[in-house]
C-alpha positions in Angstrom: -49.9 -86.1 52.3 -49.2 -88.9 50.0 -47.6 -92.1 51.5 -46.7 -93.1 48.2 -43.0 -94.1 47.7 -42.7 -93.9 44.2 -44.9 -91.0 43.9 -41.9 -88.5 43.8 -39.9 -90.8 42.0 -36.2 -90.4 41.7 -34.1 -87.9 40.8 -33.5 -87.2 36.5 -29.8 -87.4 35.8 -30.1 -85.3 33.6 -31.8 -82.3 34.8 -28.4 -81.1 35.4 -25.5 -80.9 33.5 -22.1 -83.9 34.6 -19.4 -82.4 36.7 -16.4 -81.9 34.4 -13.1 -83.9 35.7 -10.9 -82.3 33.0 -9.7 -82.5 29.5 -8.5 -85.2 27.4 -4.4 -85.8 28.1 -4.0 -86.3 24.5 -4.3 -82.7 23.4 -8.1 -83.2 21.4 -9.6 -81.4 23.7 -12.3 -83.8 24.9 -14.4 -82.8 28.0 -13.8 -86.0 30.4 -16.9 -85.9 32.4 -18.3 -87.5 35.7 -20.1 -91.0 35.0 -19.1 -91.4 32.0 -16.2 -94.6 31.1 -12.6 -93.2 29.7 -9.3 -94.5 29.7 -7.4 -93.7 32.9 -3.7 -94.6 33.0 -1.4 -93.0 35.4 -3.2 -90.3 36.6 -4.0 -89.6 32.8 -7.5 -88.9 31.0 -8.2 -90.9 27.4 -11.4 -89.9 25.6 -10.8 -93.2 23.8 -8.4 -96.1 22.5 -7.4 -93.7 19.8 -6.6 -90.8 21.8 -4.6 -93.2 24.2 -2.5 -94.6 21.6 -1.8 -91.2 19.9 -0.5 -89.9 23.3 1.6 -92.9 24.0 3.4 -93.1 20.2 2.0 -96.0 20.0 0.0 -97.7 16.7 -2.2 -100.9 15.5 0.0 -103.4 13.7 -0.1 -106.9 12.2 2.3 -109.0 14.3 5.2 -110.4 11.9 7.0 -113.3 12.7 10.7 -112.7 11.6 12.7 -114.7 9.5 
């Protein structure tokens, strides 16, 4: 019998494959998986800044003062 506590070591995350929450709510089809960081607004799953924006209509700009 080993007394050792670090003789079994922990458990290797990735022995087994992340739990899958759902898709991306943009439509690209992007697995949103369990410990992994997305963009959550609303309820709603981003894969990334990019898919968030495309859902929303939204776009990157250069602020313009007007004149």
């Amino acid at each position: 019998m080993n007394l050792d506590r670090f003789a079994q070591g922990l458990p290797d995350p990735q022995e087994c494959e992340p739990e899958l929450i759902g898709k991306c709510s943009c439509g690209c089809g992007e697995d949103i998986l369990a410990g992994y960081e997305y963009i959550e607004a609303e309820g709603d799953w981003f894969a990334d800044i990019t898919c968030f924006l495309k859902h929303h209509g939204a776009e990157w700009r250069f602020a313009e003062g007007v004149n």
